[in-house]
Every structure is written in structure tokens, then in C-alpha cells.
PDB file of N, CA, C, O and CB in Angstrom:
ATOM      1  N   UNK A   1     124.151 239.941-112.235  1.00  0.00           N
ATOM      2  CA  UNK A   1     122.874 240.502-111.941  1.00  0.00           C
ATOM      3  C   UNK A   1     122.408 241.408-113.063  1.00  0.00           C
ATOM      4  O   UNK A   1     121.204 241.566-113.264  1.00  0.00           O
ATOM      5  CB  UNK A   1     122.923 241.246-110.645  1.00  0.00           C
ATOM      6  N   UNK A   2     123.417 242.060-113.865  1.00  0.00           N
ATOM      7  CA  UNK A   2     123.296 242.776-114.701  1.00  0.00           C
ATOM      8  C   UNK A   2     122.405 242.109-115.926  1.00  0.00           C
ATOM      9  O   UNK A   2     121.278 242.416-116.313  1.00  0.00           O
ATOM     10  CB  UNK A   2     124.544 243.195-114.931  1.00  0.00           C
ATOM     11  N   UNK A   3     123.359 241.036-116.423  1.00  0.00           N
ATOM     12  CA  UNK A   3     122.529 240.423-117.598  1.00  0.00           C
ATOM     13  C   UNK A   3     121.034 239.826-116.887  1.00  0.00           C
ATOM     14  O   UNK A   3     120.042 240.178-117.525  1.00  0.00           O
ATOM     15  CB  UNK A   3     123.529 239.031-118.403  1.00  0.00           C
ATOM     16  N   UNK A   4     120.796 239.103-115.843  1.00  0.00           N
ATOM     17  CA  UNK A   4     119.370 238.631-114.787  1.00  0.00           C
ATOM     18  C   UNK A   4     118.667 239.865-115.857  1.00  0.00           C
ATOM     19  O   UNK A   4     118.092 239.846-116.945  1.00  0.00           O
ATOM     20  CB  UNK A   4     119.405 239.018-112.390  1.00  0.00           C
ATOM     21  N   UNK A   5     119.019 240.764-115.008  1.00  0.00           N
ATOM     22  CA  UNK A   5     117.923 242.618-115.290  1.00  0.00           C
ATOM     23  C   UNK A   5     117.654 242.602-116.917  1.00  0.00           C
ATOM     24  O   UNK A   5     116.518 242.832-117.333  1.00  0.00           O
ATOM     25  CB  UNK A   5     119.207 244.675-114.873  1.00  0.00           C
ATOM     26  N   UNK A   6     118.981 242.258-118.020  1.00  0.00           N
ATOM     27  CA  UNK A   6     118.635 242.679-118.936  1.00  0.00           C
ATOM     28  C   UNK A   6     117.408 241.711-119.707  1.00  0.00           C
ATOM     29  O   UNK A   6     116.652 242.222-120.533  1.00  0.00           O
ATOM     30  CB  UNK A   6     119.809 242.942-119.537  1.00  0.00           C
ATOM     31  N   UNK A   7     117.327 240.420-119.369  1.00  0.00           N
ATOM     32  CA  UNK A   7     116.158 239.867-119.944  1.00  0.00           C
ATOM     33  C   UNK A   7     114.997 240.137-119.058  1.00  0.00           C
ATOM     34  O   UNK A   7     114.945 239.978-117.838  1.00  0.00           O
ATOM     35  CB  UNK A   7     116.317 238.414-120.190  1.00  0.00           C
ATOM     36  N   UNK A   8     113.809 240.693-120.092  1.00  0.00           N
ATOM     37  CA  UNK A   8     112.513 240.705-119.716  1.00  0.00           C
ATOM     38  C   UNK A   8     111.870 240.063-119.077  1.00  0.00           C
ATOM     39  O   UNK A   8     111.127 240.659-118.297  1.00  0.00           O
ATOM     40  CB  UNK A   8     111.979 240.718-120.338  1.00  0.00           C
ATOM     41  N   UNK A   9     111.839 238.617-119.091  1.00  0.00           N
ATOM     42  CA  UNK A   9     111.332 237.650-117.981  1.00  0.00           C
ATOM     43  C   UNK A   9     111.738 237.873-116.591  1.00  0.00           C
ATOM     44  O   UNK A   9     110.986 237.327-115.784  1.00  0.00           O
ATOM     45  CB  UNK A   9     111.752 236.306-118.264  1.00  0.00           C
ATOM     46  N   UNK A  10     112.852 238.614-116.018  1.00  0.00           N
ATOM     47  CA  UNK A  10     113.659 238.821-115.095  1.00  0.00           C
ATOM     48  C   UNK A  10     113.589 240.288-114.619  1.00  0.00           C
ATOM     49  O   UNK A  10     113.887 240.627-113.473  1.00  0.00           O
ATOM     50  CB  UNK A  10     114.886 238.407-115.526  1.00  0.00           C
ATOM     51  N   UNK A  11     113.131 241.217-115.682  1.00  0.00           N
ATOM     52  CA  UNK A  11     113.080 242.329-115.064  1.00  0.00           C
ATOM     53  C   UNK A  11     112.771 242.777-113.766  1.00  0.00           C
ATOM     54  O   UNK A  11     113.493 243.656-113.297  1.00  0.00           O
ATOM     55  CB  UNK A  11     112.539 242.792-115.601  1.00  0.00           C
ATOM     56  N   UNK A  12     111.577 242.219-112.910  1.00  0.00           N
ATOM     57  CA  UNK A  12     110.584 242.775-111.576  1.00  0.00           C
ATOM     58  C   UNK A  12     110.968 241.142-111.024  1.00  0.00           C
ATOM     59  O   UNK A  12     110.222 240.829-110.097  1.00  0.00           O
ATOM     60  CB  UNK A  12     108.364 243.355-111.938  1.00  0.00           C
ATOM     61  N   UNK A  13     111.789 240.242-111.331  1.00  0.00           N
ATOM     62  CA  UNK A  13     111.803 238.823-110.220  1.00  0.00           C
ATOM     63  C   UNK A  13     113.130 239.298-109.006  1.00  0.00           C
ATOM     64  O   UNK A  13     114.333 239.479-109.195  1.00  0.00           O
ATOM     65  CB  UNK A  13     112.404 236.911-111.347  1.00  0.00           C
ATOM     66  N   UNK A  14     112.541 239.363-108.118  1.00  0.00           N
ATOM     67  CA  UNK A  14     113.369 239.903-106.973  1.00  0.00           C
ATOM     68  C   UNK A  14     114.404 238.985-106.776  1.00  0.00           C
ATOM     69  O   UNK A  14     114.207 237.770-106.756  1.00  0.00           O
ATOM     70  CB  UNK A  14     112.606 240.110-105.661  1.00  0.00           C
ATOM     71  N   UNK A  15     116.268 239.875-106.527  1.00  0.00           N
ATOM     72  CA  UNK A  15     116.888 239.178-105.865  1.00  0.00           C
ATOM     73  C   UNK A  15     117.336 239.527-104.863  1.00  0.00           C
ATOM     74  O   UNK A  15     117.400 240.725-104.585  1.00  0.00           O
ATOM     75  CB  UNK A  15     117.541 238.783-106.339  1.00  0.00           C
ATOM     76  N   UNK A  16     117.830 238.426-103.927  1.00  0.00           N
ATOM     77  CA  UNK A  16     117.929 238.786-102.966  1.00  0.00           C
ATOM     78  C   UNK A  16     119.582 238.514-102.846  1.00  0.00           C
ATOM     79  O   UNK A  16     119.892 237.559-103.557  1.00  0.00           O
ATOM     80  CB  UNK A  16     116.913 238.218-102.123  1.00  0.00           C
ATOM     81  N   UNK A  17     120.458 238.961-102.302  1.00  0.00           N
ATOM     82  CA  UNK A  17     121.963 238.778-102.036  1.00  0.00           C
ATOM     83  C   UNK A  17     121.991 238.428-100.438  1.00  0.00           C
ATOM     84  O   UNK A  17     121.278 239.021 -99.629  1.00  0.00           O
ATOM     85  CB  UNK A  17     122.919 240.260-102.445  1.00  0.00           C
ATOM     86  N   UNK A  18     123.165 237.093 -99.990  1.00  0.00           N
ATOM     87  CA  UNK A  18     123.349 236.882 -98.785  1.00  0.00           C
ATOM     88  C   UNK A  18     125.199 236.970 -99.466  1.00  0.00           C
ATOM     89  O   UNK A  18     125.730 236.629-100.523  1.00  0.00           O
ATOM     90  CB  UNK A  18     122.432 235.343 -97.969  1.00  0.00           C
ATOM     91  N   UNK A  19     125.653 237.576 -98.263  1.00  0.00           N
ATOM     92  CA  UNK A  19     127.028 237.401 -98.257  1.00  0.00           C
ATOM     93  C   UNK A  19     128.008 237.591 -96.845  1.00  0.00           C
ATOM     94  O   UNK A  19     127.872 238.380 -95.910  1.00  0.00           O
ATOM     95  CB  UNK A  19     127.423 238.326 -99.268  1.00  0.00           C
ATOM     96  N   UNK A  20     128.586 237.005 -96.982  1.00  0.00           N
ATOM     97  CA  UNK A  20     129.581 236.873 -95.633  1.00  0.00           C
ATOM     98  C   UNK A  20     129.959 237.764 -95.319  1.00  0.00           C
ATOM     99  O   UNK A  20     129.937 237.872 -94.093  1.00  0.00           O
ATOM    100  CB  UNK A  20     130.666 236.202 -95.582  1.00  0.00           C
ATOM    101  N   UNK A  21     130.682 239.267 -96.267  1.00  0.00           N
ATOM    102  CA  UNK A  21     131.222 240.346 -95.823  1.00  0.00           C
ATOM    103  C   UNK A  21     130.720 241.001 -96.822  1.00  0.00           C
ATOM    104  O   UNK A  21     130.499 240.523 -97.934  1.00  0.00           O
ATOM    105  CB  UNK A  21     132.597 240.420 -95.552  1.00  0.00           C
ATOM    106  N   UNK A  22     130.461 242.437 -96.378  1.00  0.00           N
ATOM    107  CA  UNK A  22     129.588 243.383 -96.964  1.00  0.00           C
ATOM    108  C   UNK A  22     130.821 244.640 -96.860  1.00  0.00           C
ATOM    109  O   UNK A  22     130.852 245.244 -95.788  1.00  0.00           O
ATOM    110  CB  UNK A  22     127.938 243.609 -96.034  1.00  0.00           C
ATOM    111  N   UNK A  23     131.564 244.940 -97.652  1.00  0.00           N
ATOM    112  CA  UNK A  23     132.257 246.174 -97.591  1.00  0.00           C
ATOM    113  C   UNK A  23     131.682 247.691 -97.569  1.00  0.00           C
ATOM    114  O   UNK A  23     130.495 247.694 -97.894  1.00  0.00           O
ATOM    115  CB  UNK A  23     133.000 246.084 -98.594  1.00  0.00           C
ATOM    116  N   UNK A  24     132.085 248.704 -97.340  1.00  0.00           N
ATOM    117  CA  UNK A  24     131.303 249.699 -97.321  1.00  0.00           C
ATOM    118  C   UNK A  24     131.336 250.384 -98.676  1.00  0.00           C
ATOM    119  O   UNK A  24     132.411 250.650 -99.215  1.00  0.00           O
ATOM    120  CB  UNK A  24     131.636 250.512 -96.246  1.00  0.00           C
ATOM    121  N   UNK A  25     130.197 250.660 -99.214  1.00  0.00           N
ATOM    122  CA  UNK A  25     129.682 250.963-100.579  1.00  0.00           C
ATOM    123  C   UNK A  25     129.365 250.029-101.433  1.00  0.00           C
ATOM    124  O   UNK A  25     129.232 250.269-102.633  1.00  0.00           O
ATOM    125  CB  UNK A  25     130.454 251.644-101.229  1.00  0.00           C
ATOM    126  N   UNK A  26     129.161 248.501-100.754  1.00  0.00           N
ATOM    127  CA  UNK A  26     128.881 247.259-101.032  1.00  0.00           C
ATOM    128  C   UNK A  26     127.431 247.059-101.518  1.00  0.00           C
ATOM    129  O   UNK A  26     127.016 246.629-102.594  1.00  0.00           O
ATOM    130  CB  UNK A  26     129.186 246.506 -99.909  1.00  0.00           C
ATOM    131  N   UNK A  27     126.838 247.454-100.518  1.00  0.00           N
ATOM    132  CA  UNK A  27     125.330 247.344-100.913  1.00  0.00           C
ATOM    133  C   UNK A  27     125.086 248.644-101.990  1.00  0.00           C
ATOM    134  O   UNK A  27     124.659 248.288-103.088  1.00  0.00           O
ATOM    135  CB  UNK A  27     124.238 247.470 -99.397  1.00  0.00           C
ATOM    136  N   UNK A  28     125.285 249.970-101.828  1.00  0.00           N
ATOM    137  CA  UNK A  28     125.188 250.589-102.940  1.00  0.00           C
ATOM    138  C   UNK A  28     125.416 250.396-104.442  1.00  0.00           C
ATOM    139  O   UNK A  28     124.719 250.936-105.302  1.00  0.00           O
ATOM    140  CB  UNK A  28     125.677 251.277-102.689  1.00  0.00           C
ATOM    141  N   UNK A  29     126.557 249.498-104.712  1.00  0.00           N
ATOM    142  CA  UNK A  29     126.691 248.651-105.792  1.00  0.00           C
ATOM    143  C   UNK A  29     126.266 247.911-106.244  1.00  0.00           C
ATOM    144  O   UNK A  29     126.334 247.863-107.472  1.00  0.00           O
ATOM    145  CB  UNK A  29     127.241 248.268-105.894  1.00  0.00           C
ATOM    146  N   UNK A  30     125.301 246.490-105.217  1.00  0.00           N
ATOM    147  CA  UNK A  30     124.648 245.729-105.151  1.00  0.00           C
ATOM    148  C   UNK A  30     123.344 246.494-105.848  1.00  0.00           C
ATOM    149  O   UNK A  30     122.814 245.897-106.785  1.00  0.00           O
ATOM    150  CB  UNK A  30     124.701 245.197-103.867  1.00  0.00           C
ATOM    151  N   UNK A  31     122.837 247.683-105.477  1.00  0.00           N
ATOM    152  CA  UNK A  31     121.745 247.806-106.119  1.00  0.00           C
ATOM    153  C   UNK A  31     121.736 248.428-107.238  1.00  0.00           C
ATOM    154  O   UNK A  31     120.717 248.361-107.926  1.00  0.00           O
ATOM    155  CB  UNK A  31     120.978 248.249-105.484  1.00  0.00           C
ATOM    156  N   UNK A  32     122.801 249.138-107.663  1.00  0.00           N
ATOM    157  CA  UNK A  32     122.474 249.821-109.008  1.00  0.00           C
ATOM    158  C   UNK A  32     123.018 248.693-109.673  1.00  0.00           C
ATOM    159  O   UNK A  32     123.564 249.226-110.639  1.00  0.00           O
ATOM    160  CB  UNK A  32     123.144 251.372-109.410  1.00  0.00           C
ATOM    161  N   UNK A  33     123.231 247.391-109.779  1.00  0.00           N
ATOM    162  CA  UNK A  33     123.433 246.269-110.314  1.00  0.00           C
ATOM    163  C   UNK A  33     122.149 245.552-110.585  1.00  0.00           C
ATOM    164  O   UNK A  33     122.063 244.567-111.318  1.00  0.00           O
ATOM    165  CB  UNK A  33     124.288 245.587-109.546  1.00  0.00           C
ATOM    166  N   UNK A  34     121.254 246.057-110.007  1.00  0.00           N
ATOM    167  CA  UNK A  34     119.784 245.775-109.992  1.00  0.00           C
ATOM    168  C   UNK A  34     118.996 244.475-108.661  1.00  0.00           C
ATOM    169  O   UNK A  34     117.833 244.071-108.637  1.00  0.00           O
ATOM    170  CB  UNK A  34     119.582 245.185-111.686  1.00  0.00           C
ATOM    171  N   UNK A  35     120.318 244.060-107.571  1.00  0.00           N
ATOM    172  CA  UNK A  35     119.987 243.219-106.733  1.00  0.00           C
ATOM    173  C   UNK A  35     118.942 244.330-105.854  1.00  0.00           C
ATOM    174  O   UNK A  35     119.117 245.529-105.640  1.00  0.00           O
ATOM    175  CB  UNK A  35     121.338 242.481-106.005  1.00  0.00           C
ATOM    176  N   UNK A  36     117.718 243.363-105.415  1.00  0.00           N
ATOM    177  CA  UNK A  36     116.362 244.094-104.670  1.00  0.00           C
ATOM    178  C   UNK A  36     117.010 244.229-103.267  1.00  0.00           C
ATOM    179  O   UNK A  36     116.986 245.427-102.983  1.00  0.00           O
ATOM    180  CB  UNK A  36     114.703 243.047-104.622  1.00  0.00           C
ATOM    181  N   UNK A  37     117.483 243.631-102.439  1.00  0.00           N
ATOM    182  CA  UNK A  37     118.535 243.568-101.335  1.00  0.00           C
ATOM    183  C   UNK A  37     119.225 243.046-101.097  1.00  0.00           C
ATOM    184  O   UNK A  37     119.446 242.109-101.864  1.00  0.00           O
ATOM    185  CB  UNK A  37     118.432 243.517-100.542  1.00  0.00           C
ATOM    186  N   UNK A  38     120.240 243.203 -99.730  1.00  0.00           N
ATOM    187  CA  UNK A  38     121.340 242.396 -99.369  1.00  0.00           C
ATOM    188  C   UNK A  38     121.480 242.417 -98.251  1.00  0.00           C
ATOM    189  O   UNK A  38     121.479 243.490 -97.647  1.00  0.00           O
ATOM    190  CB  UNK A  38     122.419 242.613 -99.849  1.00  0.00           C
ATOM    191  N   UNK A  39     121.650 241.193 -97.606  1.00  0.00           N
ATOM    192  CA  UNK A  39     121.497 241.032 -96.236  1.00  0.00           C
ATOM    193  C   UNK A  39     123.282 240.054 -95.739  1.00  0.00           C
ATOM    194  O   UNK A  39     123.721 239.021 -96.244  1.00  0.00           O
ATOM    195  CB  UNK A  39     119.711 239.999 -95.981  1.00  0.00           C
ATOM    196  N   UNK A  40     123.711 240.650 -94.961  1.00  0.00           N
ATOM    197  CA  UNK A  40     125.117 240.260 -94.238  1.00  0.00           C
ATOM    198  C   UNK A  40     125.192 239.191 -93.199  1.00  0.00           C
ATOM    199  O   UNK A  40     124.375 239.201 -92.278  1.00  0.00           O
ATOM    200  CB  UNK A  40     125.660 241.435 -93.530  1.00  0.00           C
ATOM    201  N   UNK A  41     126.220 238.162 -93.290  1.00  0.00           N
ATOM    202  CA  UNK A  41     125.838 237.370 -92.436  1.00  0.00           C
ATOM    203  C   UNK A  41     126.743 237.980 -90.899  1.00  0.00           C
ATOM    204  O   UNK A  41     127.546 238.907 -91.009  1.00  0.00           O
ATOM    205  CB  UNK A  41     126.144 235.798 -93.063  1.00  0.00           C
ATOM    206  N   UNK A  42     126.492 237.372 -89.655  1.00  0.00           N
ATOM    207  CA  UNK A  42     125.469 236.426 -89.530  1.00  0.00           C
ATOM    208  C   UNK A  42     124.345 237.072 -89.625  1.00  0.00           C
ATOM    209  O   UNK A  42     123.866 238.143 -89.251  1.00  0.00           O
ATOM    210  CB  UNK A  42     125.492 235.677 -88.404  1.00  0.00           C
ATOM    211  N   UNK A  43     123.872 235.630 -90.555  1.00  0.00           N
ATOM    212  CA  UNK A  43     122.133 236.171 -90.620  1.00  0.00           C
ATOM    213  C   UNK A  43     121.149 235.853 -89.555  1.00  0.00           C
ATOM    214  O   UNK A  43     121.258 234.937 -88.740  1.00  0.00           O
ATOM    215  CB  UNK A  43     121.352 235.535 -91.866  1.00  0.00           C
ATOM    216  N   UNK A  44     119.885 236.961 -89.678  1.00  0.00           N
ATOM    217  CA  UNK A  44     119.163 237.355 -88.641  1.00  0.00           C
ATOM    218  C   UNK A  44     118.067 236.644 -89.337  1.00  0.00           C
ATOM    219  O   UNK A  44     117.540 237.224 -90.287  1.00  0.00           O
ATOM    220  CB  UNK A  44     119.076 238.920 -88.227  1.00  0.00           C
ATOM    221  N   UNK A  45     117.513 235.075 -88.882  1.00  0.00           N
ATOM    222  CA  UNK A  45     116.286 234.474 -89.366  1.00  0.00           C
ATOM    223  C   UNK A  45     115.244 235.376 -89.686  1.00  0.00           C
ATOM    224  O   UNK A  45     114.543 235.295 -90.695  1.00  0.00           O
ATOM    225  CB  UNK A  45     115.785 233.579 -88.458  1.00  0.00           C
ATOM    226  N   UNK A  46     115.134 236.474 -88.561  1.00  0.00           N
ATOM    227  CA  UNK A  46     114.052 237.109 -88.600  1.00  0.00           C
ATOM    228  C   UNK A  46     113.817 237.770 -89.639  1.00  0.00           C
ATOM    229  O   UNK A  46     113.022 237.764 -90.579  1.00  0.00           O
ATOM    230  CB  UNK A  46     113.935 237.762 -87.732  1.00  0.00           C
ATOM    231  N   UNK A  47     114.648 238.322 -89.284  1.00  0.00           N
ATOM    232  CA  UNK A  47     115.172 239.917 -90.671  1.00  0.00           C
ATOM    233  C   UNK A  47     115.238 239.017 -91.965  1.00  0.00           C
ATOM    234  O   UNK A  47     114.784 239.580 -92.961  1.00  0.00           O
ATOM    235  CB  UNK A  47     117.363 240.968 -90.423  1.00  0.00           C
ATOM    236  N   UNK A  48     115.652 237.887 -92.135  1.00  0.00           N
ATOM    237  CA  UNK A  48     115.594 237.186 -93.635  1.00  0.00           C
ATOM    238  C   UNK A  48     114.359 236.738 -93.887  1.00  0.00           C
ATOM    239  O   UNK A  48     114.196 236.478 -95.079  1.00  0.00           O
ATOM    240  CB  UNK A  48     116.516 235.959 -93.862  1.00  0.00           C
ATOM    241  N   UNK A  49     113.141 236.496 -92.989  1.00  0.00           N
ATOM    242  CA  UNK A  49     112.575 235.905 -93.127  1.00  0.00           C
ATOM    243  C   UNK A  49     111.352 237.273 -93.654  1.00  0.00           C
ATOM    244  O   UNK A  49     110.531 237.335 -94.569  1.00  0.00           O
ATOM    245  CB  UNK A  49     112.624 234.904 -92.048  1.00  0.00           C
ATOM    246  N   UNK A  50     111.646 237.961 -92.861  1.00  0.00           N
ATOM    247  CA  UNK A  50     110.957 239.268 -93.355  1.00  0.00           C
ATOM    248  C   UNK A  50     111.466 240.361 -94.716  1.00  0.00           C
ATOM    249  O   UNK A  50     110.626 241.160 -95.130  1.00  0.00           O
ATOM    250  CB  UNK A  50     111.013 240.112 -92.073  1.00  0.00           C
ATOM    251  N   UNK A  51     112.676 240.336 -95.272  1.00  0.00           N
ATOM    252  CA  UNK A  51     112.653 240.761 -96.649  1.00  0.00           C
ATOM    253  C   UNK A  51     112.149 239.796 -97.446  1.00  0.00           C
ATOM    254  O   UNK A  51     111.317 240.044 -98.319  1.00  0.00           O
ATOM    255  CB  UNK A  51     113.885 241.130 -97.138  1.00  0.00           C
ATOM    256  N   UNK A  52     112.595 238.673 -97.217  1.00  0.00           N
ATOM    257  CA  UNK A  52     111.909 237.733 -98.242  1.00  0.00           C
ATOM    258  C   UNK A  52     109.966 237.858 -98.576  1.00  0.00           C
ATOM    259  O   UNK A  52     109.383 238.027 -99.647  1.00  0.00           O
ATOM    260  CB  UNK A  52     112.312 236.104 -97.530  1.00  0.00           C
ATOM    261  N   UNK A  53     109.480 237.711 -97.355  1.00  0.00           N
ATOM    262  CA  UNK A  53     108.065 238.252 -97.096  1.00  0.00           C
ATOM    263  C   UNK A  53     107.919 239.708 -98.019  1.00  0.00           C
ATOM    264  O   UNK A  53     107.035 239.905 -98.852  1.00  0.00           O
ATOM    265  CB  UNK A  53     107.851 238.555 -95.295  1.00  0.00           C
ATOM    266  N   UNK A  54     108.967 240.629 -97.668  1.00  0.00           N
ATOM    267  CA  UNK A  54     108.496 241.931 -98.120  1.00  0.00           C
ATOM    268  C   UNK A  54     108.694 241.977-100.032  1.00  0.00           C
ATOM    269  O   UNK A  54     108.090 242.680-100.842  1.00  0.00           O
ATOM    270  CB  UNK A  54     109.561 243.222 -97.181  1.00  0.00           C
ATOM    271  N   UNK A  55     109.509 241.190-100.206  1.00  0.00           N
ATOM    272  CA  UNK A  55     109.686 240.991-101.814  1.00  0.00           C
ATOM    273  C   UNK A  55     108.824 239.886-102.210  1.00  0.00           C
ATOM    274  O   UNK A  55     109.060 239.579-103.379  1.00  0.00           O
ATOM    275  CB  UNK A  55     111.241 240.627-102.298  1.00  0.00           C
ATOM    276  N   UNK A  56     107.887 239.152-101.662  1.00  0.00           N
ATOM    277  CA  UNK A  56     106.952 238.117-102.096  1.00  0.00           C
ATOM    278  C   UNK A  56     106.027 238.616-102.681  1.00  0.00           C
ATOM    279  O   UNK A  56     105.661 238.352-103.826  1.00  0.00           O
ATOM    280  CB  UNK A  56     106.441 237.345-101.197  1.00  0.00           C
ATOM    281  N   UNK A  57     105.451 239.585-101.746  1.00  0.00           N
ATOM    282  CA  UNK A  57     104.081 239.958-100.874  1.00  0.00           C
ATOM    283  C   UNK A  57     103.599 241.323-102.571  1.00  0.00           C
ATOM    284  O   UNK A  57     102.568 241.995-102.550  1.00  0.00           O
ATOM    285  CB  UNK A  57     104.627 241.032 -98.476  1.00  0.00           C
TER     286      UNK A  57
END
């Protein structure tokens, strides 16, 4: 995710992380890595369907 961030074309293109197990201080890492969020499974259609919306939009 790191190198994603370091090219310019990539700077502001949102990512999104799905993962099976999310440890604690998981997502905090996830973002200063530059991922936009992270969502744990099982996944919640809704809730995925709505960050995705909120990083489109």
C-alpha cells in the first residue's frame, strides 16, 4: 500500500481492505499505510456497500 501511495497517479485513489481477521491495532496500521478503510469479515453487504459509496461519492 505503501509504494500504491508513493506514485502520484495513486495518491487520492481509495483503498479499500477486506480481511478475514482483523487483529487489534490492525486497522490502525492499515491506515498509516495509507489504506482509506478496512472492513472484517463476515462482511456486512450493507456496511460494504456503503463505504464503498462513501469513498466513490
Amino acid at each position: 500500500m505503501k509504494a500504491i501511495r508513493a506514485n502520484k497517479a495513486f495518491e487520492t485513489t481509495p483503498i479499500l481492505v477486506l480481511t478475514a481477521k482483523a487483529f487489534k491495532g490492525d486497522q490502525e496500521k492499515c491506515l498509516e499505510c495509507g489504506v482509506s478503510d478496512l472492513r472484517t469479515k463476515p462482511i456486512n453487504l450493507e456496511q460494504l456497500f456503503s463505504t464503498i459509496k462513501k469513498w466513490l461519492v
